[in-house]
BAMAR-401121 format. One line per 10 residues: their letters; for each residue x, y, z of N, C-alpha, C, O, CB. Coordinates in steps of 0.2 Angstrom, whole numbers. Glycine has a CB too. Layout:
<rs>
a> X/Y/Z/X/Y/Z/X/Y/Z/X/Y/Z/X/Y/Z ~ ...
</rs>
This chain:
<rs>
xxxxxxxxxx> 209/-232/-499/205/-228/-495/208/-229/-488/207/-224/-484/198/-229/-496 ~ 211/-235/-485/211/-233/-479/221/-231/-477/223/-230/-472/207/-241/-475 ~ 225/-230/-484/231/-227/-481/227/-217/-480/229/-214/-475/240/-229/-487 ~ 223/-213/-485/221/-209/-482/216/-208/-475/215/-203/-471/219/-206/-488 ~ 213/-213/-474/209/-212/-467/214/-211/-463/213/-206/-459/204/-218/-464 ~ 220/-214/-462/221/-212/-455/226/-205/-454/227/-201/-449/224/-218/-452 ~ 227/-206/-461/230/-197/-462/224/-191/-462/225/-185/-461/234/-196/-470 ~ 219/-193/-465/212/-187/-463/212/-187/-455/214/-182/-452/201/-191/-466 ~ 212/-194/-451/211/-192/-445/213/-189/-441/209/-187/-437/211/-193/-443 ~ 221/-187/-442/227/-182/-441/223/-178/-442/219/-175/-438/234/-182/-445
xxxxxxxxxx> 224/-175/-448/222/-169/-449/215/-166/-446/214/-160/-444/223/-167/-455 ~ 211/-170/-445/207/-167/-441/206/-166/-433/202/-163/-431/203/-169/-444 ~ 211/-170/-431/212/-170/-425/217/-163/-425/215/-158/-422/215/-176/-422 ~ 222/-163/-428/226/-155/-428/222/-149/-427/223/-144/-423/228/-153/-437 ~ 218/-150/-432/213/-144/-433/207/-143/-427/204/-138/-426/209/-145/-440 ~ 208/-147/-425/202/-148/-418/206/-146/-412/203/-143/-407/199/-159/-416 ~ 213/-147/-412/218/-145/-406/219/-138/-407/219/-135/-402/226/-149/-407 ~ 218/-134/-413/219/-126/-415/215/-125/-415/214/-119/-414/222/-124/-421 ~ 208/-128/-416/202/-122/-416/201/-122/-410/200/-116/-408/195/-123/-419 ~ 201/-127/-403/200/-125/-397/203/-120/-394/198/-118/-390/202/-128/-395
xxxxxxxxxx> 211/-116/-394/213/-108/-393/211/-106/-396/208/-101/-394/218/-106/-392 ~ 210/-106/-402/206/-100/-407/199/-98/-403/197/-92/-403/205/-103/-416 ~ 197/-101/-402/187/-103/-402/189/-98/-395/186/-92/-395/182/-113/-399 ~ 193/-99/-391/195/-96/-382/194/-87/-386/189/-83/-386/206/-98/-377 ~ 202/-86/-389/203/-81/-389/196/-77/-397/196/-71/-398/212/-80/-389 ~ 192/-81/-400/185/-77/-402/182/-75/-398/180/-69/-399/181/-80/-405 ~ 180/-79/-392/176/-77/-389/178/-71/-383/174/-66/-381/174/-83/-386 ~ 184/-71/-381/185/-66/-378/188/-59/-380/189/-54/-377/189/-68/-374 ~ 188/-60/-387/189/-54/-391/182/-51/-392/180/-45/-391/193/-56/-399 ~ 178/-57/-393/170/-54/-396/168/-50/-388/167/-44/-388/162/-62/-398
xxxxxxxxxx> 170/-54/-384/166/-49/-377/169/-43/-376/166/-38/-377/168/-52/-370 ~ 174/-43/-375/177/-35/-376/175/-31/-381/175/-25/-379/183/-34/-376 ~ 175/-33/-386/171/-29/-392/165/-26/-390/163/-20/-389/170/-34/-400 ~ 160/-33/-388/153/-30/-387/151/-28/-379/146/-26/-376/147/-37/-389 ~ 156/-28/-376/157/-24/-368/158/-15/-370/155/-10/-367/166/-29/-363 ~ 161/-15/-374/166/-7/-377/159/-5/-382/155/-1/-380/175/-9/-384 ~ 158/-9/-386/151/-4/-390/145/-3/-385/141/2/-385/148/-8/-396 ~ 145/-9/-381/138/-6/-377/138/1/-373/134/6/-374/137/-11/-371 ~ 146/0/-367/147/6/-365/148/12/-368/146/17/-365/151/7/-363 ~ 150/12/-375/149/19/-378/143/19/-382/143/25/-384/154/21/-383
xxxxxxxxxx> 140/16/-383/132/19/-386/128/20/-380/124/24/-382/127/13/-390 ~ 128/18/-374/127/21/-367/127/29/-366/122/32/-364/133/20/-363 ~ 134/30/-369/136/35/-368/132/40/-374/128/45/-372/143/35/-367 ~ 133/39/-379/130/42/-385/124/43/-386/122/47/-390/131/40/-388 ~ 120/37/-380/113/41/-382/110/44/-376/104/46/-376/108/36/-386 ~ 114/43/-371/112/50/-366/115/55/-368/115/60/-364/114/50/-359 ~ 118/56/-372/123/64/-371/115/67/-378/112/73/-378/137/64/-376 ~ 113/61/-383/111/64/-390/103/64/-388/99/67/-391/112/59/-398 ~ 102/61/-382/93/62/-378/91/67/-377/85/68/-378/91/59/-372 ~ 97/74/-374/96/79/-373/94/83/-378/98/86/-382/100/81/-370
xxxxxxxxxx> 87/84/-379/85/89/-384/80/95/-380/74/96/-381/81/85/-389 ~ 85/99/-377/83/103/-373/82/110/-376/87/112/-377/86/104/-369 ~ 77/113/-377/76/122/-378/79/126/-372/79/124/-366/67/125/-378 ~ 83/133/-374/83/137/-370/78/136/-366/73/134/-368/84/142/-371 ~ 78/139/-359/73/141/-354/69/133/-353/64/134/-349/68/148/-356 ~ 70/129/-355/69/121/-352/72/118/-345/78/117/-344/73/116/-357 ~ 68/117/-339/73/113/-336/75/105/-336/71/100/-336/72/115/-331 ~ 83/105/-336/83/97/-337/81/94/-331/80/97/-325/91/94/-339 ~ 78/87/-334/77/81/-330/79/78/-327/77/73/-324/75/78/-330 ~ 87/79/-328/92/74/-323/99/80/-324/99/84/-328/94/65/-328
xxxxxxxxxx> 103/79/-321/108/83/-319/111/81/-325/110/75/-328/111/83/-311 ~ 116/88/-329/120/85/-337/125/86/-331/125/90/-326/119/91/-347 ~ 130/83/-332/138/82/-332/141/84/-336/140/83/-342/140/75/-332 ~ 147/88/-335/150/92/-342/155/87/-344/157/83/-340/154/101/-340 ~ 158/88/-349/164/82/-351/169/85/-348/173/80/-345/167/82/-359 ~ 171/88/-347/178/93/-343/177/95/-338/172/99/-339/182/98/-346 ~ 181/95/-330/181/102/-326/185/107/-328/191/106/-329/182/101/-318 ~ 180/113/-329/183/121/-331/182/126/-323/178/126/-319/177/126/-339 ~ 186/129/-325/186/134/-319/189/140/-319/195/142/-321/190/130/-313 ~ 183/144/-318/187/153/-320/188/156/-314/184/155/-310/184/160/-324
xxxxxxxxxx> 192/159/-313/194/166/-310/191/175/-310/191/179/-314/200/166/-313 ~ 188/175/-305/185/182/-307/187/187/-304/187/187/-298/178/182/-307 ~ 188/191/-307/193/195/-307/189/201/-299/193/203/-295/195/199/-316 ~ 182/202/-300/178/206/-296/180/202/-290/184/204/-287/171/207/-298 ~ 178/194/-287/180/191/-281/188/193/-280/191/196/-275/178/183/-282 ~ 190/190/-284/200/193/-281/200/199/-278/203/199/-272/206/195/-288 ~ 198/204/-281/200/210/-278/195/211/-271/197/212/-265/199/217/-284 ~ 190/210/-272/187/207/-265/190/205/-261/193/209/-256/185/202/-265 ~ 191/199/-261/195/196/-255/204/199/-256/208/197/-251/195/187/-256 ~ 206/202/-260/212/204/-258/210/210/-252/212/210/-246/216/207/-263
xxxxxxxxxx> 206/213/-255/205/221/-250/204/216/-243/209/215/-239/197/228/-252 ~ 197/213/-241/196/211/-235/204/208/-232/206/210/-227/191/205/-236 ~ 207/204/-237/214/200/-233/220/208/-232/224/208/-228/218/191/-240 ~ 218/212/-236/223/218/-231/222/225/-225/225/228/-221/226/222/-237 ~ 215/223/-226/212/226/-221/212/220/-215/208/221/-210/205/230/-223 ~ 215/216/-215/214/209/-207/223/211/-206/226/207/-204/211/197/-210 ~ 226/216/-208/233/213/-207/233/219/-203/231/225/-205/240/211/-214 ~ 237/217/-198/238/223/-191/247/225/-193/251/221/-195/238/217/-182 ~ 247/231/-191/253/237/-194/258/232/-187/255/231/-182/250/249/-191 ~ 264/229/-190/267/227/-187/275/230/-186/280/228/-182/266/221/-189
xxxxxxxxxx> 276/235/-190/281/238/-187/278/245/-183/272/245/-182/287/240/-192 ~ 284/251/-181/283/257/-179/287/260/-187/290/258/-191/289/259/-171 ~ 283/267/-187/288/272/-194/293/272/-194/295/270/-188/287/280/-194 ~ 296/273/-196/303/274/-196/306/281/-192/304/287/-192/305/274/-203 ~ 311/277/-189/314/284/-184/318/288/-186/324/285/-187/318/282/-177 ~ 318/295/-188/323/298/-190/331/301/-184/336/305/-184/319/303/-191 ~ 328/296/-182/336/298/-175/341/295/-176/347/297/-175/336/296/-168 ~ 338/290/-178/342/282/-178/344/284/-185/349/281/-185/339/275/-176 ~ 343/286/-190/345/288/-196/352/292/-196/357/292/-200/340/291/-199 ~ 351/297/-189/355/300/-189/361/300/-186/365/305/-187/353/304/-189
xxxxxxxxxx> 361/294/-181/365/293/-177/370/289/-180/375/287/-177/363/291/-170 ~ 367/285/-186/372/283/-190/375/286/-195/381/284/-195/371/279/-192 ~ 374/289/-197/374/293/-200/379/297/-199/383/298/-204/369/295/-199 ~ 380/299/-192/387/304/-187/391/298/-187/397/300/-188/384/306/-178 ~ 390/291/-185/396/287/-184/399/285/-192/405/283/-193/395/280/-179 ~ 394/285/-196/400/284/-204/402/290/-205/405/290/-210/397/280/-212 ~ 401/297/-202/406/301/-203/412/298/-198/416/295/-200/403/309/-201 ~ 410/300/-191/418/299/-189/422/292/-191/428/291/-191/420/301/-181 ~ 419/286/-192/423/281/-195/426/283/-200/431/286/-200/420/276/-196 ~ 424/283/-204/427/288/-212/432/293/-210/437/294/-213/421/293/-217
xxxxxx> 430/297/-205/438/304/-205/444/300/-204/448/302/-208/439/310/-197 ~ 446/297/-200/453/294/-199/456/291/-204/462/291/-204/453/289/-194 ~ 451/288/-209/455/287/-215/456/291/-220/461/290/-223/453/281/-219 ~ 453/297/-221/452/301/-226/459/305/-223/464/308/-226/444/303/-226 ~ 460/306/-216/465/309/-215/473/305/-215/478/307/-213/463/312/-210 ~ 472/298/-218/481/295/-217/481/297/-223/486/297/-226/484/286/-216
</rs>
């Protein structure tokens, strides 16, 4: 009996050296587990408390899961018209003179070649 005692006490000293990190990382696995379930049963039973009828008003502001955002098409044109009635006429019409006075010089630039 006593060449196994001092080989039990090994081994249980072994096992006392391994359960000590094990024991760490149980406990810090357990916490995160039960940190994560808390927060989402949080979540789950505010979203499942609302048991609202149409024409009800809620008692606390609901938060949507996503920001959505539309476009409407009546505002656009809105504000386009307003934003082209703010824009000031920044040229003059078009001059018909000046159309024509070029008009005369790509004729006589053009004769001299047309005639070699």
């Amino acid at each position: 009996m006593d060449a196994s005692s001092p080989a039990r006490r090994d081994l249980l000293q072994q096992a006392f050296r391994l359960w000590h990190p094990a024991r760490l990382w149980l406990i810090l696995t357990a916490g995160i587990l039960g940190t994560s379930a808390a927060l989402s049963l949080n979540s789950l039973q505010s979203q499942s408390e609302q048991g609202l009828a149409l024409g009800e008003v809620a008692p606390q502001d609901i938060a949507a899961p996503s920001a959505t955002s539309y476009e409407s098409q009546v505002l656009t044109g809105t504000a386009r018209l307003a934003a082209e009635a703010t824009v000031v006429e920044v040229f003059d019409p078009p001059d018909g003179g000046i159309a024509r006075r070029v008009g005369l010089h790509h004729r006589s630039a053009g004769r001299p070649l047309c005639q070699l």
